[in-house]
C-alpha positions as CSV (number, residue, x, y, z in Angstrom):
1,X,-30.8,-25.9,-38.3
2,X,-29.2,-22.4,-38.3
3,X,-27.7,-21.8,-41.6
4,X,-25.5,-18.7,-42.5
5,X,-24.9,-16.8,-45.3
6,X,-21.1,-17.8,-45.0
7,X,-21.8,-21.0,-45.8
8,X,-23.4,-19.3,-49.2
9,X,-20.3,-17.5,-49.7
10,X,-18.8,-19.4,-53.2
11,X,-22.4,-19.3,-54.8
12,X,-23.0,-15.7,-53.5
13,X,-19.7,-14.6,-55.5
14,X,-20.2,-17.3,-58.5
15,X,-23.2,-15.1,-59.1
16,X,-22.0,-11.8,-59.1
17,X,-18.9,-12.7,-61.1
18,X,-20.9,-14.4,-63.8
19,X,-23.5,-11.5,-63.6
20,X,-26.3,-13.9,-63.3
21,X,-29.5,-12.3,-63.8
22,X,-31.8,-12.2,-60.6
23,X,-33.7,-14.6,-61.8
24,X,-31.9,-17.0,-62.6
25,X,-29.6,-17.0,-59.5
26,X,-31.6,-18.8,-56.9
27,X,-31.9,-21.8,-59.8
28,X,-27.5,-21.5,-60.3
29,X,-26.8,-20.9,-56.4
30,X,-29.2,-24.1,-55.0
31,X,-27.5,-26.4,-57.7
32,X,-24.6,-26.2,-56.1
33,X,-25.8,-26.9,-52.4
34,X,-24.5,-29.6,-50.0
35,X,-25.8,-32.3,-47.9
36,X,-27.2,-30.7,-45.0
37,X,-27.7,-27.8,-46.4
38,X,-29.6,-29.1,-50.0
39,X,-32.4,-31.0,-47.1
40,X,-32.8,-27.7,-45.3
41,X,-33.5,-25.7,-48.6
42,X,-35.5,-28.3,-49.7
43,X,-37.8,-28.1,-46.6
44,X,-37.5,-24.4,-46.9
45,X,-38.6,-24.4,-51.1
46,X,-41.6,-26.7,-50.0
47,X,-43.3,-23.7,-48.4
48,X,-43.8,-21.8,-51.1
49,X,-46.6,-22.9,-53.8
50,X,-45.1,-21.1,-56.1
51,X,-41.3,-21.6,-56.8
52,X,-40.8,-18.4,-58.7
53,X,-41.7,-16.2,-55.4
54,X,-38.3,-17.3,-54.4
55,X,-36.3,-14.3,-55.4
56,X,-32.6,-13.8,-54.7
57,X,-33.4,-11.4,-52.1
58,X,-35.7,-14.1,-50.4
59,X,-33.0,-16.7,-50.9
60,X,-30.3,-14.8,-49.2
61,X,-32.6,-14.0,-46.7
62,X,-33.5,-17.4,-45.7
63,X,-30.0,-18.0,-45.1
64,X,-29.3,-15.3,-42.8
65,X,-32.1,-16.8,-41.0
């Protein structure tokens, strides 16, 4: 499944208006995550031992695929 960062697009700008600390933004932007797209980050998350690797950088970048 090819996801885009469009499809990011609301959670991408909810974050930057709400000046969401880095850290914190992969937490805020996967909470709000649909169907299709909550099983594909799930699969993606499951790759990584350790959850906090996942920065927003890495995040983002997942997306853009």
């Amino acid at each position: 499944m090819l996801i885009r960062l469009g499809e990011l697009g609301p959670q991408n700008l909810m974050v930057m208006v709400m000046d969401v600390p880095q850290e914190r933004r992969v937490t805020l932007a996967t909470f709000f995550l649909a169907r299709n797209v909550r099983h594909w980050w799930e699969s993606v998350r499951k790759r990584y031992q350790d959850p906090s690797a996942i920065t927003w950088p890495v995040f983002r970048a997942a997306f853009d695929g």
